[in-house]
Residue, then its C-alpha position, 0 to 999 in steps of 0.5 A: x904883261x898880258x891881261x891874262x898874266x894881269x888877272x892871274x897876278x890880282x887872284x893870287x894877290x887876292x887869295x894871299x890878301x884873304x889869308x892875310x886880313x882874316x888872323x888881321x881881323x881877330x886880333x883888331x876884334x879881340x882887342x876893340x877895333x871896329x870895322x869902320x876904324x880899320x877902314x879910316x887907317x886902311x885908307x891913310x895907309x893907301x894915301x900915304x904909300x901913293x903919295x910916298x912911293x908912287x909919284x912920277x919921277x923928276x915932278x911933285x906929288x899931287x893930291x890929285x893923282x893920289x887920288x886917282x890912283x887909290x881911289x880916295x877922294x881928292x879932299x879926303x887925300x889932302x886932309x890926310x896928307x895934312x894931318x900925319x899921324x904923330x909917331x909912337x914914342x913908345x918906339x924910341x923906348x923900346x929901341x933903347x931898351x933892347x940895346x942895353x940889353x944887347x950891350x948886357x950880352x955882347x959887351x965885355x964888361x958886363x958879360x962872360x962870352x955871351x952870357x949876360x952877368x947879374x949886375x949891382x943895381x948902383x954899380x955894374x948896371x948904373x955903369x952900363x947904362x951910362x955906357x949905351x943908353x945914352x942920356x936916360x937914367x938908370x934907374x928909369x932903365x931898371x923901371x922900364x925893364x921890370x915893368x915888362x918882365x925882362x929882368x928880376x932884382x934880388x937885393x941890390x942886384x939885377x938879373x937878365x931873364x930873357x935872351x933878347x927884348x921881349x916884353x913878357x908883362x906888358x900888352x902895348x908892348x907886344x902890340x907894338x913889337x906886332x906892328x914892327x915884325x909884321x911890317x918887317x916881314x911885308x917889307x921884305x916880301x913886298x921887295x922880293x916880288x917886285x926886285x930882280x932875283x940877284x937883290x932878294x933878300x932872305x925869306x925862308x919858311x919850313x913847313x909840313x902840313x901832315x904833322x900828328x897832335x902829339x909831336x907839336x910840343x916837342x917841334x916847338x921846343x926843339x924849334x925854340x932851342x936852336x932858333x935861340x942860338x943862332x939868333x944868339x950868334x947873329x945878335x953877337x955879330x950884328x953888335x959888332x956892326x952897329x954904332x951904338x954897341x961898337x961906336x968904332x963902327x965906320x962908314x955912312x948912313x944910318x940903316x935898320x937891319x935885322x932877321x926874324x923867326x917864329x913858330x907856327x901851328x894850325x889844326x887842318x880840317x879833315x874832311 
């Protein structure tokens, strides 16, 4: 690559940085992240992906070209690089809750065609949850899914509100969900630049820039109502695949999949 191919490349990854840092830097501001606290997990970031994906091929990573190729001081590498970050336990939370409620939809025994049933909160549901989630009680289930407003109880039944998990009451949990989609998304367009074009993976965007005030609300809804059938169809099939919803499910290796949709909106200056 020519230097002029090198300067073009680093300008549009700047300008896609300068896009990308600015609704980055509001959220961490709306909710108490300092600067100098973005910098400090900005430069762990840096040190753990040099030293994860960027060592020389048949020899050990070493603190020093880490160093070398972020920047980072040498000490400040091996302090970093001996001092993981302990994972989220939320995490594992999460993943569970969203498959029973997958398994709420998807599974026979607790649905009609796709339609999740309301449930006996000692019976039908005790029952699914000791079918997909594994070692956790039912009762801890219902807390979790009534703490963050994906399910009602009338009486001694349960009812799903929502069509996947998304945790309506609680911020952490839409914090966390921020991370995962955004990393997803950067993942999947990290790969994209730097694959051959046969190994690309999906990534579509519709977009109108000349829209009036007064058709927004209707092209959110109409967006919202399709999206949700096909993610509702592409849920069912995913199901099918996985071990955890269809334990008959074969072959080798654990991988997360998925795909993701969102609507956008943004008021363009008029000069």
């Amino acid at each position: 690559m020519n230097q002029s191919a090198v300067e073009n490349k680093q300008s549009a990854i700047t300008a896609a940085l300068s896009k990308l840092l600015k609704p980055l830097a509001r959220l961490l501001l709306r909710n108490g992240i300092a600067y100098a606290d973005f910098a400090a997990m900005a430069k762990r970031a840096y040190v753990e992906a040099a030293n994860e994906d960027f060592a020389v091929p048949g020899r050990k990573q070493s603190a020093s070209r880490v160093s070398l190729l972020t920047g980072v001081h040498r000490h400040e590498v091996s302090k970093i690089l001996k001092n993981p970050i302990e994972q989220v336990p939320m995490v594992g939370h999460r993943n569970r809750a969203a498959r029973i409620i997958s398994a709420w939809q998807n599974d026979d025994q607790f649905s009609d065609a796709g339609v999740a049933r309301t449930l006996t909160i000692d019976g039908s549901f005790a029952a699914l949850v000791a079918k997909h989630g594994a070692d956790i009680t039912s009762r801890a289930v219902l807390d979790e899914l009534l703490r963050v407003g994906t399910v009602k109880c009338t009486d001694n039944e349960v009812v799903l509100l929502v069509e996947a998990f998304t945790p309506l009451g609680s911020m952490d949990d839409l914090l966390y969900i921020l991370g995962d989609c955004t990393a997803d998304l950067l993942e999947t367009l990290d790969h994209n630049l730097s694959c051959e074009e046969h190994e690309r993976r999906l990534q579509l965007s519709v977009v109108y820039n000349n829209l009036p005030d007064e058709v927004l609300p209707n092209l959110e809804l109409v967006s919202r109502d399709r999206a949700m059938v096909f993610m509702k169809e592409l849920n069912e099939f995913f199901a099918t695949q996985d071990r955890d919803t269809n334990p008959g499910s074969k072959g080798k290796g654990r991988n997360r999949a998925g795909i993701g949709l969102y609507f956008f909106k943004q008021s363009i200056d008029q000069e």
